[in-house]
DRENVOPA-319353 format. One record per atom (N, C-alpha, C): chain; atom name; x, y, z. Coordinates in steps of 0.1 Angstrom, whole numbers. Each point is the difference from the previous one (the first is absolute). Layout:
   mol   atom       u       v       w
     A     CA       X       Y       Z
...
REM end
This chain:
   mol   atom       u       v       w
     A      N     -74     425    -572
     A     CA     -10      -8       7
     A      C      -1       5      14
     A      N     -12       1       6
     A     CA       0       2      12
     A      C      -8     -13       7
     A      N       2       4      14
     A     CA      -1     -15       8
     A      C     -12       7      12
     A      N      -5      -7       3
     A     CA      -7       7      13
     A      C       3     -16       9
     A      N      -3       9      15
     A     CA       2      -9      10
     A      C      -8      -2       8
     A      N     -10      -6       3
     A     CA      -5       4      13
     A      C       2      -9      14
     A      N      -2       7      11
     A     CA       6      -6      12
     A      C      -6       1       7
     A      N      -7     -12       9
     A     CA     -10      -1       5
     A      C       6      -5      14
     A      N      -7       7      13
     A     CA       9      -6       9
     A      C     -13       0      11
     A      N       6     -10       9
     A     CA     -17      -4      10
     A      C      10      -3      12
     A      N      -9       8      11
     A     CA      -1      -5      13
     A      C      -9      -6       9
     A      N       9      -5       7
     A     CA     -12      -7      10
     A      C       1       3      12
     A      N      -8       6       5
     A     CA      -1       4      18
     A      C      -8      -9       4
     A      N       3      -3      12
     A     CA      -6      -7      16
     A      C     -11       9       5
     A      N      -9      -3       1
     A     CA      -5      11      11
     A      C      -4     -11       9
     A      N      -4       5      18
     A     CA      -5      -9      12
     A      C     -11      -6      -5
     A      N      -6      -3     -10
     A     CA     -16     -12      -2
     A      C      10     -12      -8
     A      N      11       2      -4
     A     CA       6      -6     -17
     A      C       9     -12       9
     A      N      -1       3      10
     A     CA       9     -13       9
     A      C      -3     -14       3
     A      N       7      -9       4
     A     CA      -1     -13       6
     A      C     -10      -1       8
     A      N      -2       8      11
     A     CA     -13       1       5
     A      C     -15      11       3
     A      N      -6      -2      -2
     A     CA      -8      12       1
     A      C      -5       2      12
     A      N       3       8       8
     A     CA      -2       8      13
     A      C     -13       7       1
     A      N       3       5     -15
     A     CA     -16      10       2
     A      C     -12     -10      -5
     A      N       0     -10       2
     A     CA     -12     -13       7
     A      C      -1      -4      12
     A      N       4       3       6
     A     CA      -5      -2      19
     A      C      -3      15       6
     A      N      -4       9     -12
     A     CA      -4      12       6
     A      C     -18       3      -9
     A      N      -1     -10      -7
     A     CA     -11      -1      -8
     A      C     -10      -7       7
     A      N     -14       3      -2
     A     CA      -9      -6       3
     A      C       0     -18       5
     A      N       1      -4     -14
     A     CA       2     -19       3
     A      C      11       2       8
     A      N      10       5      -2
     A     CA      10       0       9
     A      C       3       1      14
     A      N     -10       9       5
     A     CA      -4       0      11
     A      C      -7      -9       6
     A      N     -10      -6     -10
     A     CA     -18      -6       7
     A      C      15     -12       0
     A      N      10      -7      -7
     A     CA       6     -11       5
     A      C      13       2      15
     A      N       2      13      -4
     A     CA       6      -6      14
     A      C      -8       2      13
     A      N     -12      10       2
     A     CA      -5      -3      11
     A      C     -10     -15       1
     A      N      -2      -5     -11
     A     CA      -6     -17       1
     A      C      11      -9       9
     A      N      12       5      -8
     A     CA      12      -9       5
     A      C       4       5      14
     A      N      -2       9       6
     A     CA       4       3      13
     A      C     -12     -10       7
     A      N     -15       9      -2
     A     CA     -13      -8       6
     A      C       0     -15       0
     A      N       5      -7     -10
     A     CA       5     -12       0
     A      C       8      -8       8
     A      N      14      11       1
     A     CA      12      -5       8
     A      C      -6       0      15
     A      N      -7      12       7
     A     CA      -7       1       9
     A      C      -8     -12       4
     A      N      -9       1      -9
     A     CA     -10     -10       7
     A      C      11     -21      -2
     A      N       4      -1      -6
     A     CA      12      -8       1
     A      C       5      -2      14
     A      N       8      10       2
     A     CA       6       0       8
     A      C     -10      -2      15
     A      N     -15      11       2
     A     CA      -6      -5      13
     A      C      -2     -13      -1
     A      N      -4      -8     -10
     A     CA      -6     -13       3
     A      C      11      -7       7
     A      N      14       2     -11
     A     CA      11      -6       2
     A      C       3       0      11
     A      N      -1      10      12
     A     CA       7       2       7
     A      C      -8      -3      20
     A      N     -13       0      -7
     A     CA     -11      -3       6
     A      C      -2     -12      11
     A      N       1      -2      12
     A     CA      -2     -14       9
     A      C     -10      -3      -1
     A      N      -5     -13       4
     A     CA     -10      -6       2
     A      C     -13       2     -11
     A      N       0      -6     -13
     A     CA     -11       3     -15
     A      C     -14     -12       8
     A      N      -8       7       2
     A     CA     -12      -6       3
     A      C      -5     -10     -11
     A      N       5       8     -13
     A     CA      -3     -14     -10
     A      C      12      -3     -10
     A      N       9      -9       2
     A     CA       9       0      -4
     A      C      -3       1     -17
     A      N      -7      -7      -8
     A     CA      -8       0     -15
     A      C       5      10      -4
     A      N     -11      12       8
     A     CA      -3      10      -7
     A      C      11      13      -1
     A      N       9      -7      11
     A     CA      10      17      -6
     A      C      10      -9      -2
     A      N       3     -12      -4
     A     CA       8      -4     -11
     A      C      -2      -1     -11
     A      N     -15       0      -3
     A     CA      -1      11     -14
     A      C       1      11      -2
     A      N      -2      10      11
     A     CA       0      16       1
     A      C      18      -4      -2
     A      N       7      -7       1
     A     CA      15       3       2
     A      C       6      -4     -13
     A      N      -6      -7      -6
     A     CA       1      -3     -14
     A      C      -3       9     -12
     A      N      -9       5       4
     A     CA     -10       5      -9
     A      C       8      11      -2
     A      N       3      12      12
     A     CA       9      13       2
     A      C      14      -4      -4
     A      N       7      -9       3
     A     CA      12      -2      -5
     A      C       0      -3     -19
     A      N      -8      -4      -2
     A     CA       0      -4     -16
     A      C      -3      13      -7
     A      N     -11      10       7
     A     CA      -2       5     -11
     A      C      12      19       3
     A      N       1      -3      12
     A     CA      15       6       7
     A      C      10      -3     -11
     A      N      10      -8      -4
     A     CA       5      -5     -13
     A      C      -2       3     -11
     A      N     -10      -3      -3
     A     CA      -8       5     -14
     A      C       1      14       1
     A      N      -1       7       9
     A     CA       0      17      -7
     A      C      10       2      -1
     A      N      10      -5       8
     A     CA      14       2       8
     A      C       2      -4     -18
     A      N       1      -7     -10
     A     CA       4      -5     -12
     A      C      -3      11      -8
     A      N     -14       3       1
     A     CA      -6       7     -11
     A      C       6      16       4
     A      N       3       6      12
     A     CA       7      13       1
     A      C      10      -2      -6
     A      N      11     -11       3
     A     CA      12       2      -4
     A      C       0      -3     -18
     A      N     -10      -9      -4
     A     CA      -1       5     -11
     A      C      -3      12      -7
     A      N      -5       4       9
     A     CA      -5      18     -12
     A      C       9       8       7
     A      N      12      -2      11
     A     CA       8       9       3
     A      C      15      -4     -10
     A      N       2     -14      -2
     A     CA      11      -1      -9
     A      C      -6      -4     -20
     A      N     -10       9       1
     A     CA      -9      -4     -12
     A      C       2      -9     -12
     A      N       0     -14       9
     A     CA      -2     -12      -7
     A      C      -7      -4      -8
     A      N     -15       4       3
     A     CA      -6       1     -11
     A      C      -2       4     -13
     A      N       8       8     -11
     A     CA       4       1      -7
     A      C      10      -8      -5
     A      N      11     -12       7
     A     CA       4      -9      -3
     A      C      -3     -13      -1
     A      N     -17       0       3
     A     CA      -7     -14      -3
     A      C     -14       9      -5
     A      N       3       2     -10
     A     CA     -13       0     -10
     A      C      -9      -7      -3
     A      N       1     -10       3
     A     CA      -3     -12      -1
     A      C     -13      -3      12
     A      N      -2       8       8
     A     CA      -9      -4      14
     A      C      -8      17      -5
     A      N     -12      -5       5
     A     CA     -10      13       1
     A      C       1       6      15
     A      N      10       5       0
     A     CA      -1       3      16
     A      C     -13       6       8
     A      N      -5      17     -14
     A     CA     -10       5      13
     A      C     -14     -10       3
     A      N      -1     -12      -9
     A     CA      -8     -10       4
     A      C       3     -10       7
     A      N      15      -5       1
     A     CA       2      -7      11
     A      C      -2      11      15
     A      N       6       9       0
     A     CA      -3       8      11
     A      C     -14       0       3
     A      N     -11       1      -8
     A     CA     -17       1       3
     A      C       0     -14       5
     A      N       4     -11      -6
     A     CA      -5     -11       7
     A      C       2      -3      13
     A      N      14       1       3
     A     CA       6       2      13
     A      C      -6       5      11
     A      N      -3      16      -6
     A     CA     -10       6      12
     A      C     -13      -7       3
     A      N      -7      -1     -12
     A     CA      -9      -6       6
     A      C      -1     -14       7
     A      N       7     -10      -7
     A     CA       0     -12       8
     A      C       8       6      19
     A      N       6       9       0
     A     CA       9       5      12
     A      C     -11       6       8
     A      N      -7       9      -5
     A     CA     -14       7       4
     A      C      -8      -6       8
     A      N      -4     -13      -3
     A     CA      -7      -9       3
     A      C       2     -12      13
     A      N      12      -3      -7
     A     CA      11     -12      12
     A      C       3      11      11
     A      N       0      12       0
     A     CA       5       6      11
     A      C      -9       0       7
     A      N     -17       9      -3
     A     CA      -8       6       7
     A      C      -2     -15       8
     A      N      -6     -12      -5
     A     CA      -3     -15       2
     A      C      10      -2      11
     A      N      15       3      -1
     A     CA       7       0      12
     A      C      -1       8       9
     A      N      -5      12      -2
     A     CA       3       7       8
     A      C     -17       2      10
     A      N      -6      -6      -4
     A     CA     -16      -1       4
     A      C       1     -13       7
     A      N       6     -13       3
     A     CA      -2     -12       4
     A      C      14       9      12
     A      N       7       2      -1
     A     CA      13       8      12
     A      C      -9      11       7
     A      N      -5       6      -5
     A     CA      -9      14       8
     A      C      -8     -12      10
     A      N      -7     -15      -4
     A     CA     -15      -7       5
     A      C      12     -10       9
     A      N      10      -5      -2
     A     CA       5     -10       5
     A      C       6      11      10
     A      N       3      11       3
     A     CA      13       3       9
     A      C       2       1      15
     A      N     -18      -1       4
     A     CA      -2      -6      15
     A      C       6      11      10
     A      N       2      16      -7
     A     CA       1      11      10
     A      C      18       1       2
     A      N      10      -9      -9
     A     CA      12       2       4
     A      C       3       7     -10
     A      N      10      13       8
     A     CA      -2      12      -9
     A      C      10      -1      -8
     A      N      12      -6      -5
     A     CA       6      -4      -9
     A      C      -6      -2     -13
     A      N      -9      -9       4
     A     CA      -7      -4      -9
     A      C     -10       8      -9
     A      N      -6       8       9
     A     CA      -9      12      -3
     A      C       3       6     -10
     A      N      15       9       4
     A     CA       9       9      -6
     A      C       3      -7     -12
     A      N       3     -15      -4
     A     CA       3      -6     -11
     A      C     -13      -1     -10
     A      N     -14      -6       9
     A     CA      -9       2     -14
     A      C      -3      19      -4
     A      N       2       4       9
     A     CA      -2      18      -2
     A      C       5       4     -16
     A      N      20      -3       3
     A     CA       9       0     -10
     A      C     -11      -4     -12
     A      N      -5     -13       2
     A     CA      -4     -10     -10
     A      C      -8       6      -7
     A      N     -10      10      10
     A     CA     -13       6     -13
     A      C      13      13      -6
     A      N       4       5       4
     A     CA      10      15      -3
     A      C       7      -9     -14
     A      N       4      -8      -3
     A     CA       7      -9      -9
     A      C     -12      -1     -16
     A      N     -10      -8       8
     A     CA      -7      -1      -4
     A      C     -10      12     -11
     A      N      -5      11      11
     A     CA      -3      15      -6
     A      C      15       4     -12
     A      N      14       0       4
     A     CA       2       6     -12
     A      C       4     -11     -10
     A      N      -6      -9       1
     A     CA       6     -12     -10
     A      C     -16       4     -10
     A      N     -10       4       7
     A     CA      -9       2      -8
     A      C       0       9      -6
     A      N       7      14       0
     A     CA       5      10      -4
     A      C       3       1      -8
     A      N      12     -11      -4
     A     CA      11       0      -7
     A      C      -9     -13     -13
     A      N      -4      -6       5
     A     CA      -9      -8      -9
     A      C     -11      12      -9
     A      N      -3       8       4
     A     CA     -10      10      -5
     A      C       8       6     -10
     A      N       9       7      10
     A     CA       8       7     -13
     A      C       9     -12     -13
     A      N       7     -13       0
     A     CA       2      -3      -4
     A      C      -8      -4     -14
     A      N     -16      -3       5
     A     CA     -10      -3     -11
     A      C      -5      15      -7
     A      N       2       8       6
     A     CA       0      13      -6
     A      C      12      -1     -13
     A      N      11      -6       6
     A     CA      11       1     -12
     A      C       2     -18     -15
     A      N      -6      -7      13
     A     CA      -3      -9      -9
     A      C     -14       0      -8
     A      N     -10      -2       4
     A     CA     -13       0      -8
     A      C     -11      11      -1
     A      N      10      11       2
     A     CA     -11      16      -1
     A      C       2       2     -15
     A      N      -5      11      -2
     A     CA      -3       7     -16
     A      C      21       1      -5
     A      N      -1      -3     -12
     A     CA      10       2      -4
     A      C       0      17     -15
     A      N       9       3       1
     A     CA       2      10     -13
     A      C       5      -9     -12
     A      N     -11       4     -11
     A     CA       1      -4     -11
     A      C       7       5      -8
     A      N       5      14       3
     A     CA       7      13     -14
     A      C      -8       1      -5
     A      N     -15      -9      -4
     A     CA      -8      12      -7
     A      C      -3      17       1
     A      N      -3       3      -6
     A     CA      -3       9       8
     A      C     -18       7       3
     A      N      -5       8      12
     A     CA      -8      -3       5
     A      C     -10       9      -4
REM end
């Protein structure tokens, strides 16, 4: 009688993408367009914040709102695609939640940042913060473009063409 044997053996290697966090996402496009929103953000934040005498108190306590909220929000959504959570809630449409975000962000910004440019009565703090505000705003629209590029552009079918 003879016997055969076979022996099957498997490895597994790490390579730097296969880790806890992905690094090489804050060197990518979205990756980028969020952290300079989140700097332009922190910025204009910080001028209002830091700002004396608000000609209209209203208006750049919503410009202070507005930048801090949506400041957070990317500040969530980077560290989401840096510790790639989303794959652990399948459950959420992320690149659509991301499109909505921009856009509703897109909008609450420029609106802030257009009533702070008309309210800021020549104090340059202020200036410098709705400035931030369109810079925020421009790549938030960016990132909204390319996003709907990835959520509601042409998809591949595998047919073939």
């Amino acid at each position: 009688m003879s016997h055969t044997v076979i022996t099957t053996t498997t490895t597994t290697t790490m390579t730097s993408g296969d880790g806890v966090l992905n690094t090489g996402y804050a060197r990518t496009i979205p990756g980028l367009l969020k952290i300079g929103q989140m700097l332009a953000l922190l910025i204009a934040f910080l001028c209002v914040r830091c700002a004396r005498g608000w000609p209209s108190w209203a208006a750049f306590q919503y410009f202070e709102v507005v930048t801090l909220w949506f400041l957070i929000a990317f500040l969530i959504f980077f560290l989401m695609h840096l510790c790639r959570l989303q794959a652990k809630m399948p459950c959420i449409n992320w690149p659509l939640t991301e499109f909505f975000h921009y856009s509703v962000g897109t909008v609450l910004i420029a609106i802030a940042s257009i009533v702070a440019a008309v309210k800021s009565a020549g104090v340059s703090a202020l200036v410098v913060a709705s400035v931030f505000g369109f810079i925020a705003t421009f790549l938030m629209a960016v990132s909204l473009w390319t996003s709907y590029s990835v959520t509601c552009g042409p998809h591949q079918t595998g047919a073939a063409v």
